[in-house]
Structure formats: structure tokens, C-alpha cells
C-alpha positions in Angstrom: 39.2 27.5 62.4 37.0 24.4 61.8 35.3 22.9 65.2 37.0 20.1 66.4 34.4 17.0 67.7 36.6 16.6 70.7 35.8 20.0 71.7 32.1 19.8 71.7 32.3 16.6 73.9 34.3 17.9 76.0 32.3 20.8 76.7 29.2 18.3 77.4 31.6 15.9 79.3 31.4 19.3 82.1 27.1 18.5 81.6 26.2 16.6 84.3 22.9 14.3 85.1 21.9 15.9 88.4 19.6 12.2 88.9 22.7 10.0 88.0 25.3 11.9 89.2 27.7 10.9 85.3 28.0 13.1 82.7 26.1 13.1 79.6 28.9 12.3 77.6 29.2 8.9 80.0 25.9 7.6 80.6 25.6 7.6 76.2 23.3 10.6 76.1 24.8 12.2 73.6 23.9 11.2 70.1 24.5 11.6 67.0 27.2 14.2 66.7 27.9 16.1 63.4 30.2 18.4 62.9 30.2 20.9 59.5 33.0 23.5 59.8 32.0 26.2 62.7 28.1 24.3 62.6 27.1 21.2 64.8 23.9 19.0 65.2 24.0 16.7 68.0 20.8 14.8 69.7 20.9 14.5 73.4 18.5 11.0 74.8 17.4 11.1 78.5 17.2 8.2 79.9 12.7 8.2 80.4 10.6 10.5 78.7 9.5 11.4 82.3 12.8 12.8 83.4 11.6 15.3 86.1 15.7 17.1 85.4 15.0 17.7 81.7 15.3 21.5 82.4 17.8 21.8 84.4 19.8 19.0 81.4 18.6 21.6 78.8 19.8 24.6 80.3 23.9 22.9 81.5 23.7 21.8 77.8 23.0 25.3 76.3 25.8 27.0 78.6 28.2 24.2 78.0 27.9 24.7 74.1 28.1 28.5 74.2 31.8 27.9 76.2 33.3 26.9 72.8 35.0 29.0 71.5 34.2 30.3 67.7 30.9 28.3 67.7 28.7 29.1 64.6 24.9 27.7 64.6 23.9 24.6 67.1 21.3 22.2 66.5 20.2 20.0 69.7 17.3 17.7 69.2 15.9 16.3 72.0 14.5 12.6 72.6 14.4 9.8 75.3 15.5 6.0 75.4 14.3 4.0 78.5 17.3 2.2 79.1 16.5 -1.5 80.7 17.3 -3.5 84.0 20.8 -4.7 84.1 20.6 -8.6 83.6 20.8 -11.1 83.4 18.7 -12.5 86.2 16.5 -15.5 87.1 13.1 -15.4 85.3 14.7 -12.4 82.8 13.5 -14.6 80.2 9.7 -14.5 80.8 9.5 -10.8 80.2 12.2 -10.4 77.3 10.2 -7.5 76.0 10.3 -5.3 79.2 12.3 -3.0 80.0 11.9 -2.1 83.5 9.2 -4.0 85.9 8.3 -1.5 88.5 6.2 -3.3 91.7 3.6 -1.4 93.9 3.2 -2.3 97.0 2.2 -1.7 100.6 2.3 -3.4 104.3 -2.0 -3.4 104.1 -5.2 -3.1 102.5 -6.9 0.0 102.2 -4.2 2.6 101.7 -5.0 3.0 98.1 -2.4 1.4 96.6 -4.3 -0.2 93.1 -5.8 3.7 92.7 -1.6 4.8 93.1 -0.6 2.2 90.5 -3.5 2.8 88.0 -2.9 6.2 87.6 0.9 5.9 88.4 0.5 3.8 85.0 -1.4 6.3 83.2 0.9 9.4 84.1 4.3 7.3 82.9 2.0 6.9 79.6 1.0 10.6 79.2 4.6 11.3 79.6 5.1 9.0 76.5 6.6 6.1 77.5 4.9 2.6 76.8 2.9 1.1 79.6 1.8 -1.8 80.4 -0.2 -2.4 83.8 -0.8 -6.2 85.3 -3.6 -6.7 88.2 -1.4 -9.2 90.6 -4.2 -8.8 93.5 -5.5 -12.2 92.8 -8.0 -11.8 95.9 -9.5 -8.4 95.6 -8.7 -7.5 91.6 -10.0 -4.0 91.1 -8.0 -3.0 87.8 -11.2 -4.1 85.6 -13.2 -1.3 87.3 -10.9 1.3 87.7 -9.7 0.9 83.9 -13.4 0.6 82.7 -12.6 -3.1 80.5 -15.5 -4.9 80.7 -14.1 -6.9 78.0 -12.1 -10.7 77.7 -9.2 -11.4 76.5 -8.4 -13.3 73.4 -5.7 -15.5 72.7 -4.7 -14.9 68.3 -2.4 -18.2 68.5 -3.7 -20.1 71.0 -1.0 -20.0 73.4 -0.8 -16.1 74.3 -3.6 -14.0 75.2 -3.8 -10.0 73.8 -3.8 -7.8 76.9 -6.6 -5.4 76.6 -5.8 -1.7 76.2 -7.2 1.5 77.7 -6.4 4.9 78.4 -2.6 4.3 76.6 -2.2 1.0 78.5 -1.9 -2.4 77.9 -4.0 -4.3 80.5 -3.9 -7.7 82.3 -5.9 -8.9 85.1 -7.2 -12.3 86.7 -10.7 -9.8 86.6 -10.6 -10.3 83.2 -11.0 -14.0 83.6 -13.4 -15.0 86.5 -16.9 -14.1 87.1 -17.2 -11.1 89.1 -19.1 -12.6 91.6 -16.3 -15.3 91.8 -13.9 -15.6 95.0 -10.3 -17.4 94.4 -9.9 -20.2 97.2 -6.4 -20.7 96.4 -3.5 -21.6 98.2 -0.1 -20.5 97.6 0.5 -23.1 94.5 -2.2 -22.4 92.8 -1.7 -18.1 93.1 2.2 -18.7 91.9 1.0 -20.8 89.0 -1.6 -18.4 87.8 0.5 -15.3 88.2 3.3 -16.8 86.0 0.5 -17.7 83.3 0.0 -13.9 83.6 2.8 -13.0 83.2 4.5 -15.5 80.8 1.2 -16.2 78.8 0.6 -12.5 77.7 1.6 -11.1 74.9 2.7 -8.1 76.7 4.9 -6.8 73.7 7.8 -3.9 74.0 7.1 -2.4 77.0 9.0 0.6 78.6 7.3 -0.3 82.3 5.0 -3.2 83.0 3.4 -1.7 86.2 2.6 -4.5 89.0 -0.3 -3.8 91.2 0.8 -6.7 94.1 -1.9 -7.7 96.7 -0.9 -5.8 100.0 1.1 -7.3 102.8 4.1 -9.8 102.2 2.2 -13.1 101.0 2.6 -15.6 98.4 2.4 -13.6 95.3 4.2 -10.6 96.5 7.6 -13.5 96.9 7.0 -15.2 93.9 7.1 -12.4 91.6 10.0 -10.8 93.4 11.8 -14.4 93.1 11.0 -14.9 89.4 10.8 -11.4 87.8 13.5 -9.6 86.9 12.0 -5.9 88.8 13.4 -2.6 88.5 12.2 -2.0 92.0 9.0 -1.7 94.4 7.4 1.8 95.0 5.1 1.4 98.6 2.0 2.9 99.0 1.1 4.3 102.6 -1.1 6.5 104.5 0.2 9.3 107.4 -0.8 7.3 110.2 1.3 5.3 112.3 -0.4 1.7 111.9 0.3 2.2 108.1 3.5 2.9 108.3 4.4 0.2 110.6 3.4 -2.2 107.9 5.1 -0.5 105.2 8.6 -1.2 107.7 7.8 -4.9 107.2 7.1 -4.8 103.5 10.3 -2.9 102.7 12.2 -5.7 104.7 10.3 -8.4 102.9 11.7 -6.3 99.8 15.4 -6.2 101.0 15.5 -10.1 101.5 14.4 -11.0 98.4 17.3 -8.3 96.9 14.6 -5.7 95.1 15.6 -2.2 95.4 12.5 -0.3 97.0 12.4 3.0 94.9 10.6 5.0 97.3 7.7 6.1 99.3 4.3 7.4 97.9 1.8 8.8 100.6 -1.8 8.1 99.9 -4.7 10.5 101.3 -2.0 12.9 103.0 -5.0 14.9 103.7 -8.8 15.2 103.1 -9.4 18.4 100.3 -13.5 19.5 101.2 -15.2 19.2 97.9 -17.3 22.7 99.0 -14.3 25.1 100.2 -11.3 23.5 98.4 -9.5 23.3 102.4 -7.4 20.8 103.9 -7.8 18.8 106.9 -5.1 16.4 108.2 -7.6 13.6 109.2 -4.8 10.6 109.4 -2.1 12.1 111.0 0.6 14.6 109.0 4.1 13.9 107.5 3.9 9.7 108.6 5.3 9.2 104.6 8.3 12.0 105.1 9.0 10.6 108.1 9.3 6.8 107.4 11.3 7.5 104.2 13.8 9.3 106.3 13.8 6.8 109.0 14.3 3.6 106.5 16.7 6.3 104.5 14.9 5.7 100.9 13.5 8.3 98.6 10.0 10.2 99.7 8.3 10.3 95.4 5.7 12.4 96.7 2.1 12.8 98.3 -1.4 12.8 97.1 -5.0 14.4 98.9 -7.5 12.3 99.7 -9.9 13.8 97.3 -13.6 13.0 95.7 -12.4 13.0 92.5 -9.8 10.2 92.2 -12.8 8.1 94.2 -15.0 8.7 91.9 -12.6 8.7 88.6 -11.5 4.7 90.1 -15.9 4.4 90.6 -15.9 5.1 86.6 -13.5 3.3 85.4 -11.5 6.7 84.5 -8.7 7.7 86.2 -8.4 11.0 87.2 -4.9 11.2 85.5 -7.3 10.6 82.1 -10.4 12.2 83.0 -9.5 15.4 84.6 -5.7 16.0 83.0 -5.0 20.1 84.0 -6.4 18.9 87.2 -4.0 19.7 90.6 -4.4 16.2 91.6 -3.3 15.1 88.1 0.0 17.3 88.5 0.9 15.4 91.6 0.7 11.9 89.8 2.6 13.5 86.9 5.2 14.7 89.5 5.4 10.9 91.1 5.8 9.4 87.7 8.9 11.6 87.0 10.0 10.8 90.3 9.4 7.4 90.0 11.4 7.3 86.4 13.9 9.2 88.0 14.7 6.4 90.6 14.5 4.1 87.9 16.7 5.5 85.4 19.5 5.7 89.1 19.3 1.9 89.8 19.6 1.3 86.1 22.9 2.8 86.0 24.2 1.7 89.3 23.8 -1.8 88.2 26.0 -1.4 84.9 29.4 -0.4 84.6 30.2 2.7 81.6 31.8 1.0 78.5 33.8 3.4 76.9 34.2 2.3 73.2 36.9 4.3 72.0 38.6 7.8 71.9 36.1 10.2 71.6 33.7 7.9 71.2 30.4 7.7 73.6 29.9 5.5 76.3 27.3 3.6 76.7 25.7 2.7 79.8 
């Protein structure tokens, strides 16, 4: 007896996203469904090519499939769609391209946040999604050097300019445009004005995440683009200590009043690794990122050594996710991306409700 194409989705409708917490069937994973006498071919699309619960997905589909009874040969392709922010919302319309604006943060200087976003920017690329990654540090830009651009921009039509591209990126900075030797006396005005002209003036093209490096603390710039972009959420940077974290309380409240989700916690140089003996040593305190996450009850994405390679990848203008990719550092960004996608992909879903277009049909989310 022929396979019936209710069966199969019902089987996968028992398939569910561990991340999301829907089924398959539900969130409009399932794709392109073919059914040939005892034979199927279906295509299942995560929601990021990042998906840190791709295995555990691939293995619910495989036993859900092999419940059907009198099932001949199975064909599952696998691919990934980066669904976007729910809309609409003020300022949607500067960044129609985008899918998913993703902030990084933190309460103060020096906790390494532009070295977190950089290579936070280049992991989500390795993965394979499209990146985009715009310097919003308008007083201490650092992106030129860490990327390695020493090049302008150009402008094709006169009204956008190109953003320059490295290491899988597309790249924006005010860096780009000032003298290196030049400091920005700006007030408030003047920052919000310049940072929409970034924003709305670049041809940033289809974008999966447009990765915003903000300047640290809860100023000018960090409101504005909160006000006026349409964000996915804010990821904070911090180190162990307590002085750190205290500032990272403040930023994530500056976050909730302005109605931006804050996807998690990233803690920065969690612990020195000795270049010599490959050990160890807790110099800032241990656990300060575990903690606050648990404290301010948001997701803890991961922690990263303070080690002489990422210095001297930043130094180079090669990040270590680029220049050293089998690297144990590198595997910790990687794991952060995915984590990072993951909370993503959950506030994308919570702020849309499943349409369900017809019987049997596949919802869409």
C-alpha cells in the first residue's frame, strides 16, 4: 500500500525543535515533500545555518521516518533559511535587506567587546550565513584594524557607498572615513546623524545578520540605534570580575527600556591561557558571567580565554576565527555563534504566530 503524505507529516509533526520548543512540521521546516508509491524525498530548512541542535534534529528526524510503517527508500536533504525579525517596526525601513540586526554591547570599555563582535561576525560567516559587520564605536573605531581594510569606501551611484569586504564580511565603519589621527568632538546630534548615514547610506545588500559593534556604556548611540533599528537583540560582552558585571546590570536595563530582547551573556578573558605551558590562571575573578546570567535570568552563550593569539590576530588585522580556524579558541567562537543563532532563531518565533495554510499543508512561521 502506497504511502500516504499525511503519514509522513505526521510522523515529523512528533520531531520537535529542542531551541523552539514547535515541531518541525509547525515552524515550516519541512519542505518540499514528494511522495512516489512506498519512496519519499522531503527537504528539512533549519532556521540558521549555525543551528548548534542540527544533530540532535537529524537524528528525531531519522527515527521519526523509520516509525512508518511499510516505508521503502527516504531522501532528506538538508538546508537552512534565516528566517527574519518579526515586523513591522519603526526604522524597519532603513535596513529592508536585513534579516536579523544583532547588537553587541557591554556596561564599559576594555572588556573586549569589538574583538567578541569581530570574530562573533566571522564565525556566523564560516557557518555560511551572510554577514555583514558595522563599527558603531564612533569614538574609539577599531574594526579597520582588526579587519585589516586599509581601504575607502566608494559610493557607485552617488548616494550609497559599497561596504568593503573581508574575511566573508561586508564591512562599514566611521574608520573608514576620518584620518586615523582624527578624534570625533561630537555631541549627541551629530553621533545620531552619522550613524543613520551608516546605516541608511550603505548599500549593505541581503544580509542574514548585520553585526553592530556599539560603543560601551548606555550613551547616545547605543539609544538611537535601539530607537530606530529594528534589532533582533543585544548580546553583552563582560569580564569575571565584579566591577564589569555591575555595568553589564545597567546596560541590560538600558536594553529592557528601550524593548530589545538581550540574547545573552558572552564572558571575555574568563581566564589567562600561558603562551609557554598551555595552563590556566583565573586572573579576574571565576564564573562573574555564569553568575550574572543566572542572576538577570538570560541565557549564558559561552566563555572565551584571554589568550595571545586573539591579541595578536585583532594587532593584524586577522581574526583568529580566520587565521588560526582548527584552533581551540576558534571552536569557542564557533560554539557562541551557534548559540547566538540559536537565541535568535527563539525570539524570531516568539514574535510570530504559526499560520497554518491548509490541511496537511506546512505552516509557516
Amino acid at each position: 500500500m502506497a504511502i500516504d503524505e499525511r503519514a509522513v507529516l505526521a510522523a515529523l509533526g512528533k520531531v520537535i525543535d529542542p531551541e523552539l520548543h514547535i515541531d518541525i512540521v509547525r515552524a515550516g521546516m519541512v519542505k518540499d515533500l514528494k511522495v512516489s508509491g512506498n519512496d519519499i524525498s522531503l527537504k528539512i530548512e533549519l532556521t540558521t545555518p549555525a543551528c548548534p541542535m542540527k544533530g540532535k534534529i537529524e537524528a528525531d528526524v531519522t527515527a521519526a521516518l523509520a516509525t512508518i510503517e511499510g516505508l521503502g527508500e527516504r531522501k532528506v536533504d538538508w538546508g537552512a533559511r534565516v528566517r527574519p525579525a518579526p515586523g513591522p517596526a519603526a526604522g524597519q525601513q532603513l535596513l529592508p535587506e536585513v534579516k536579523n540586526v544583532v547588537l553587541v554591547g557591554a556596561g564599559k570599555g576594555g572588556v573586549g567587546k569589538s574583538t567578541v563582535a569581530v570574530n562573533l561576525a566571522c564565525a556566523l560567516a564560516r557557518h555560511g550565513a551572510k554577514v555583514g559587520l558595522l563599527d558603531a564605536d564612533f569614538y574609539g573605531p577599531s574594526i579597520p584594524l582588526m579587519t585589516g581594510i586599509r581601504k575607502k569606501p566608494v559610493s557607485h551611484d552617488g548616494k550609497k557607498l559599497e561596504p568593503l569586504e573581508a574575511h566573508g564580511l561586508k564591512v562599514m565603519s566611521i574608520g573608514f572615513l576620518i584620518e586615523p589621527d582624527q578624534a570625533l568632538v561630537w555631541r549627541g546630534p551629530m553621533l545620531h546623524g552619522a550613524l543613520m548615514q551608516l546605516v541608511r547610506d550603505v548599500n549593505w545588500g541581503e544580509l542574514d545578520y548585520l553585526v553592530l559593534d556599539l560603543p560601551p556604556g548606555t550613551g547616545d548611540v547605543a539609544l538611537s540605534i535601539s530607537q530606530q533599528v529594528r534589532s533582533s537583540g543585544a548580546v553583552l560582552v563582560t569580564t569575571p570580575q565584579d566591577v564589569a558585571l555591575a555595568d553589564v546590570v545597567r546596560a541590560k536595563a538600558m536594553f529592557d527600556k528601550v524593548h530589545v530582547p538581550v540574547l545573552g551573556i558572552i564572558e571575555n578573558m574568563s581566564q589567562f591561557i600561558c603562551p609557554h605551558c598551555g595552563n590556566g590562571t583565573h586572573i579576574f575573578d571565576v564564573g562573574g558571567g555564569r553568575k550574572a546570567s543566572e542572576m538577570m535570568d538570560i541565557a549564558f552563550l559561552g566563555e572565551l580565554p584571554l589568550d595571545l593569539k586573539v591579541r595578536q590576530g585583532g594587532d593584524r588585522g586577522l581574526p583568529i576565527v580566520v587565521g588560526h580556524p582548527e584552533s581551540a579558541e576558534t571552536a569557542k567562537f564557533m560554539e557562541i555563534a551557534r548559540n547566538v543563532a540559536g537565541r535568535i532563531s527563539q525570539e524570531n518565533v516568539r514574535g510570530r504566530a504559526p499560520v497554518v495554510t491548509g490541511p496537511g499543508a506546512q505552516a509557516t512561521v
